[in-house]
C-alpha positions in Angstrom: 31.6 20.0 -37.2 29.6 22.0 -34.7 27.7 20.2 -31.8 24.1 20.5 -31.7 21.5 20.4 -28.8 18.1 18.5 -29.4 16.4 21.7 -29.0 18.9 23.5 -31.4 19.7 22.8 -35.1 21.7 25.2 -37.2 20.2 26.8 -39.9 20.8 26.6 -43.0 24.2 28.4 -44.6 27.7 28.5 -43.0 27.4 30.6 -40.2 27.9 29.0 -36.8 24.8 30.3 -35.0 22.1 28.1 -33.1 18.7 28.9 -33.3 16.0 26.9 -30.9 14.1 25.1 -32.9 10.3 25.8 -32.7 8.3 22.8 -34.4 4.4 22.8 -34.3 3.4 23.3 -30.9 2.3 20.3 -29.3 -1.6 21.1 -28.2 -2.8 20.1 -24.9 -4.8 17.3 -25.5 -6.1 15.9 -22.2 -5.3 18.7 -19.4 -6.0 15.7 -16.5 -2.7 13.8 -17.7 0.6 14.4 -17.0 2.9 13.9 -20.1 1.9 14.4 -23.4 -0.9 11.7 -25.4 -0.5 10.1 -28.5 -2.9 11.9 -30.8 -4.1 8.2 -32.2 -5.0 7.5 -28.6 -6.3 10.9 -27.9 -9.1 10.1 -29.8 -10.3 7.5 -28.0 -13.0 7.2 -25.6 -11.7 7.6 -21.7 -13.3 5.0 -19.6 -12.5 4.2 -15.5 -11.8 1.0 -14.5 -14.4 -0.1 -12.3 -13.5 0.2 -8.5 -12.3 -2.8 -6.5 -15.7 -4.0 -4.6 -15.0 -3.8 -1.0 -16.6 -6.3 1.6 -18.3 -4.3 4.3 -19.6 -6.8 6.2 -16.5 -6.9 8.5 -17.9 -4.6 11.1 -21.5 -6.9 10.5 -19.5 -10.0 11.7 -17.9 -8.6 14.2 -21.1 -7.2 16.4 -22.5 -10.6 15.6 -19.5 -12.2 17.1 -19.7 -9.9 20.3 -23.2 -10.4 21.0 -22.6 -14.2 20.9 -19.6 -14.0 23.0 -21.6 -11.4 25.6 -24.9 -13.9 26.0 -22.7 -17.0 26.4 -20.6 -15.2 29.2 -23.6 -14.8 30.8 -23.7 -18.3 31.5 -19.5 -19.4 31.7 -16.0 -18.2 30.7 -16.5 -19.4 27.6 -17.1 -16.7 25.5 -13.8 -14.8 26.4 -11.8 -16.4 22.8 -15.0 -15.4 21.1 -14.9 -11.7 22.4 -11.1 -11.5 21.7 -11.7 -12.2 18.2 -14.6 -9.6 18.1 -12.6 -7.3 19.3 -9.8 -7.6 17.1 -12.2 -7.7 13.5 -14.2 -4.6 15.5 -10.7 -2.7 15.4 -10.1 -3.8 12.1 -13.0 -2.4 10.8 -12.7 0.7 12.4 -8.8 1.4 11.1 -9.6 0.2 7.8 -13.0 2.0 7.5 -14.7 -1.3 6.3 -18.0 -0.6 6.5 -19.8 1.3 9.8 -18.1 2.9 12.2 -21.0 2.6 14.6 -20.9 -1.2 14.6 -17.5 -1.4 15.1 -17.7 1.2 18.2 -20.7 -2.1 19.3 -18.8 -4.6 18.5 -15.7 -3.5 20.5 -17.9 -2.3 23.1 -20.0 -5.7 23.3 -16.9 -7.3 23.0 -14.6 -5.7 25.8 -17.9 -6.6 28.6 -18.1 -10.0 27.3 -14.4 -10.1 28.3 -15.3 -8.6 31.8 -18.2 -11.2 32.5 -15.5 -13.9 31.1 -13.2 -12.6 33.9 -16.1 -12.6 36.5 -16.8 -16.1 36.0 -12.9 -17.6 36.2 -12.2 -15.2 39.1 -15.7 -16.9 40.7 -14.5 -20.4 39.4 -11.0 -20.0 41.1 -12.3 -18.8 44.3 -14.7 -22.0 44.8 -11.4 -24.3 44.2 -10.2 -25.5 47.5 -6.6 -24.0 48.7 -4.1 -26.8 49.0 -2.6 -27.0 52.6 
């Protein structure tokens, strides 16, 4: 018995020659796949899957959080957690491109001074303490 290739078949008779086999061409049914379709599902109407929303507001927060932190520095070292964390959500946004890249820039601006003044104050704070003798 002769072996056969799936794209061979021996035709018809004795003779031991392999002809390709050339079955209907398959017709390109959707030229933005890769693969071939199912003509049952060919038929049907393509529809896109609606994005994923994506929450912009992380930028928003983050300027909020930096002005906070910059008007309470104004006034104490308090502010310098608050700035830290503005910081870090302002370069979030920015890497991740969640939402403006102009209030990120604020908030990591607003946030960075807020972090000087914060410094100010516990450098001022540490030089009114009295030195130990």
């Amino acid at each position: 018995m002769t072996r056969t290739d799936a794209h061979e078949r021996i035709p018809d008779g004795s003779s031991d020659e392999r002809v390709p086999v050339r079955e209907v061409p398959a017709e390109p049914i959707a030229s933005e796949t890769f693969g071939s379709i199912h003509p049952d599902i060919a038929t049907q109407s393509i529809t896109r899957r609606g994005l994923r929303p994506r929450h912009k507001h992380l930028a928003t927060v983050s300027l909020v959080l930096a002005v906070l932190s910059l008007v309470v520095s104004w006034f104490g070292p308090w502010a310098a957690p608050i700035a830290l964390v503005a910081v870090v959500l302002g370069t979030v946004a920015l890497f991740r491109r969640w939402g403006r890249v102009s209030l990120s820039w604020g908030a990591i601006g607003a946030g960075v001074v807020a972090i000087l003044f914060s410094a100010y104050w516990v450098s001022w704070i540490l030089a009114q303490l009295p030195v130990a003798p």
